[in-house]
C-alpha positions in Angstrom: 40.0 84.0 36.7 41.6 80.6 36.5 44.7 80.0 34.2 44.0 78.8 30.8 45.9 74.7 30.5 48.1 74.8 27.8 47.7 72.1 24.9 50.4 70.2 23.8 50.3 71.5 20.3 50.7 75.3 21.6 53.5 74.1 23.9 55.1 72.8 20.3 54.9 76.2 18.7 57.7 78.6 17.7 61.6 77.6 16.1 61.6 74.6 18.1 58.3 73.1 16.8 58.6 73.6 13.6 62.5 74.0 12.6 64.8 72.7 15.0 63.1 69.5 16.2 62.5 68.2 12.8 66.2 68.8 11.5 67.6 67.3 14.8 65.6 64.0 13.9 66.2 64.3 10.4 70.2 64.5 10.9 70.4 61.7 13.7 68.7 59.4 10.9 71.2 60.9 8.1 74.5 60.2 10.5 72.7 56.8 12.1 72.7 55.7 7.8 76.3 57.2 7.1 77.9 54.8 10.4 75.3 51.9 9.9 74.4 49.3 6.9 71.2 51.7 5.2 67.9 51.0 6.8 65.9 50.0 3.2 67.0 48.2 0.4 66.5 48.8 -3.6 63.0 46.7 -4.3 62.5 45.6 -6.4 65.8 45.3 -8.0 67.2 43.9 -4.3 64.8 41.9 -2.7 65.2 40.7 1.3 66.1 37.4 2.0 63.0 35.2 3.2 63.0 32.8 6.7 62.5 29.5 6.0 59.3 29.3 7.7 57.5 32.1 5.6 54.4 31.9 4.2 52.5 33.3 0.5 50.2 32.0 -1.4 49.4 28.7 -1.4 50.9 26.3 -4.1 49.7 23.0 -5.7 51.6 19.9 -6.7 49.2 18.7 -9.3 50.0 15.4 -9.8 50.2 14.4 -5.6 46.3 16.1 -4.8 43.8 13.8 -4.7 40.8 16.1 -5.0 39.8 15.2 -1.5 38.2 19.0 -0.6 40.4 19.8 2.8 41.8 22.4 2.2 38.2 23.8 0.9 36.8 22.7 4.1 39.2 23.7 6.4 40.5 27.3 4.6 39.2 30.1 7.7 38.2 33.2 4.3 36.4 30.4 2.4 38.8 31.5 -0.8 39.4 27.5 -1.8 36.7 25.9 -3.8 37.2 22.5 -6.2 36.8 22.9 -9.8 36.8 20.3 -12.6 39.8 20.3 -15.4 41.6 17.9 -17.4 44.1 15.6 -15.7 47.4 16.1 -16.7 48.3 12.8 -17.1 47.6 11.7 -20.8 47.6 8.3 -22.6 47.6 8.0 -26.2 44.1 6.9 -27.7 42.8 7.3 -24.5 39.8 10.4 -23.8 41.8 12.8 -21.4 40.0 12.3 -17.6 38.3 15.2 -15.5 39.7 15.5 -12.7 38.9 17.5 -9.1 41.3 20.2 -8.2 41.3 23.2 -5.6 40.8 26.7 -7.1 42.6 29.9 -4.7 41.0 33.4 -4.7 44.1 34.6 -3.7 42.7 38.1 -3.6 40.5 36.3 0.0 44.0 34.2 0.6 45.3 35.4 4.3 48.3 33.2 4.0 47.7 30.8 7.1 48.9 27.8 5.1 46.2 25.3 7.2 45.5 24.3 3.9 48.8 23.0 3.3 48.7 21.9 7.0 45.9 19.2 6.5 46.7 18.2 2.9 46.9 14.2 3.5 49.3 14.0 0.3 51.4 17.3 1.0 49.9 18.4 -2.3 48.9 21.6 -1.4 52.4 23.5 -0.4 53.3 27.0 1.1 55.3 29.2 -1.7 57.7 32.2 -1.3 55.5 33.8 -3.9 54.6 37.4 -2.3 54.7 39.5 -5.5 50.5 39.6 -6.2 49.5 42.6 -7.5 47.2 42.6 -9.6 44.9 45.6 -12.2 41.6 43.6 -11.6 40.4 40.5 -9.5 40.4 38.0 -11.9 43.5 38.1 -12.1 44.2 37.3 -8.2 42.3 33.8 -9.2 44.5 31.2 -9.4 43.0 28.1 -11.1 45.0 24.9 -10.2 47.1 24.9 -13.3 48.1 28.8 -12.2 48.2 27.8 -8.5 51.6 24.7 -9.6 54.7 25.2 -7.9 57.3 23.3 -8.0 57.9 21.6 -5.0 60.7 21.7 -2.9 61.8 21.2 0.6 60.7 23.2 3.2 57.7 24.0 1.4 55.4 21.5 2.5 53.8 22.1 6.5 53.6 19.4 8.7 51.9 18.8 11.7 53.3 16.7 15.0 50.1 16.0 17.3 49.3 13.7 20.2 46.0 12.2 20.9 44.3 13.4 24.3 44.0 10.1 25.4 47.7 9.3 24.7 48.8 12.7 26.6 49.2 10.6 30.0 50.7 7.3 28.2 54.1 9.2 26.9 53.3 8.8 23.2 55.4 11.0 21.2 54.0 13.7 18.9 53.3 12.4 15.4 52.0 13.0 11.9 48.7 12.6 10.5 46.4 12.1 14.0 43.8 14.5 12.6 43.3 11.9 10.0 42.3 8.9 11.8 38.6 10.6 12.4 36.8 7.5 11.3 32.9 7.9 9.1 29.8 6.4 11.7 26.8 4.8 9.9 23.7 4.6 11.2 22.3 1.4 10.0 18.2 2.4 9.4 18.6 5.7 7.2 21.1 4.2 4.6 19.8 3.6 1.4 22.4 1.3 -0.4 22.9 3.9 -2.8 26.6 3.6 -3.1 27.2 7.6 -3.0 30.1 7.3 -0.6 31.9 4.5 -2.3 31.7 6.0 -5.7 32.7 9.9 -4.4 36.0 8.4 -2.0 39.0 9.9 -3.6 40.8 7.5 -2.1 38.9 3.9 -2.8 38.7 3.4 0.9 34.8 2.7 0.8 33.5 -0.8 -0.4 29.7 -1.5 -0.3 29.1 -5.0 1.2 26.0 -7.3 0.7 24.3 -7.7 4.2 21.0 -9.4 2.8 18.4 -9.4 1.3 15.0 -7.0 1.5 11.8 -8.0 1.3 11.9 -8.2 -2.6 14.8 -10.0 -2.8 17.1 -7.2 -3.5 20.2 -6.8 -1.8 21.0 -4.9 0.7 24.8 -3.3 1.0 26.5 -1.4 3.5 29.5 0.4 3.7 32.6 -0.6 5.0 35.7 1.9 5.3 39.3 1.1 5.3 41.2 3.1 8.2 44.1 2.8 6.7 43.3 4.5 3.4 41.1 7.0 4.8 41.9 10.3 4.6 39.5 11.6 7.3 38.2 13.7 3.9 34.6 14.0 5.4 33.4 13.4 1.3 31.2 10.5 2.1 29.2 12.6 4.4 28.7 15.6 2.4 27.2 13.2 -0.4 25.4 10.9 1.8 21.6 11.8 0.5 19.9 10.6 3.7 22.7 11.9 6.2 23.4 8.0 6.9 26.9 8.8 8.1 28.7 11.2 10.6 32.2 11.5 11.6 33.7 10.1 14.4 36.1 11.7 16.5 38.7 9.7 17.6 40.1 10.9 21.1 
């Protein structure tokens, strides 16, 4: 009859199992904390103290977002979305404006911070905010007067990039390359409809007349300032005839 393999948990049996292993382990822990600094600290009365580059929730500084949608677009859980409230900038006598500002389920949030990466006005910010419990999910909603932080440095994410066409040339990294993506129209589906001048966050569309159609009307075109454009992708997503596309810019 061959010999029955022992298993590693009858092998453990007996005083040594279940007794002296697990007061040797617990008094090398007990004399490692007498010698050494403690191992935990008091949370939350003591809290530990954060690296620079760490990352919570998102933040926003209200007054620097344009209402541009990149952070919606780009955010990898889709927890970002733009919702409409009144600007907080107020003249007397004057109605208050509505104004487009990103909204953070930060229940979804997984803390990447690409949407403070791609911000084109450092608006949107990385905060040392990591106490978010919550009792229900509304709560974990932030709306963008709940999502301010003050801003401060260190909080804000920037990106140094390099074309690929510079990579061979020597150009040194830089800021703002994945903002010089540049809107293409394609002349015969626009409709003059002015949808992508009037939606810019940043005025950087202007219609210009071309001619005239067959009824005399004019006929406008688009024309978009590099320099002001944020590379927003806004014009595109309102363009009603899908007139315009984004060019990459390699």
């Amino acid at each position: 009859m061959a010999n029955k393999e022992t298993s590693r948990k009858e092998k453990e049996l007996g005083l040594t199992g279940f007794i002296v292993k697990p007061m040797y382990i617990t008094m090398k822990q007990f004399l490692k904390a007498v010698v050494n600094r403690p191992q935990t600290i008091l949370y939350p009365w003591e809290k530990m103290a954060l690296p620079d580059a760490f990352r919570a929730r998102p933040g926003l500084v209200f007054d620097k977002c344009i209402g541009c949608g990149i952070c919606m677009r780009v955010c990898p859980t889709r927890c970002i979305d733009l919702v409409e409230v009144d600007d907080l900038k107020k003249v007397e006598g004057e109605e208050v404006k509505k104004v487009k500002r990103p909204r953070v389920n930060v229940g979804r949030c997984m803390m990447c911070g690409y949407c403070a990466e791609y911000c084109p006005t450092d608006a949107m910010i990385v905060t040392h905010d990591y106490e978010l419990a919550t009792y229900n999910r509304e709560d974990a909603i932030f709306d963008p007067y709940k999502l301010q932080y003050e801003s401060r440095p260190g909080l804000e994410v920037h990106i140094n990039e390099v074309l690929p066409s510079e990579l061979d040339k020597g150009v040194a990294p830089r800021r703002r390359t994945e903002h010089k993506d540049l809107p293409l129209l394609e002349d015969k589906k626009c409709i003059s409809c002015s949808r992508c001048a009037k939606d810019c966050p940043v005025d950087a569309v202007k219609m210009v007349e071309v001619g005239v159609n067959e009824k005399g009307r004019p006929i406008k075109r688009p024309v978009f300032d590099a320099e002001k454009c944020v590379s927003c992708e806004t014009c595109v997503e309102v363009c009603p005839k899908d007139a315009l596309t984004m060019k990459e810019v390699l």
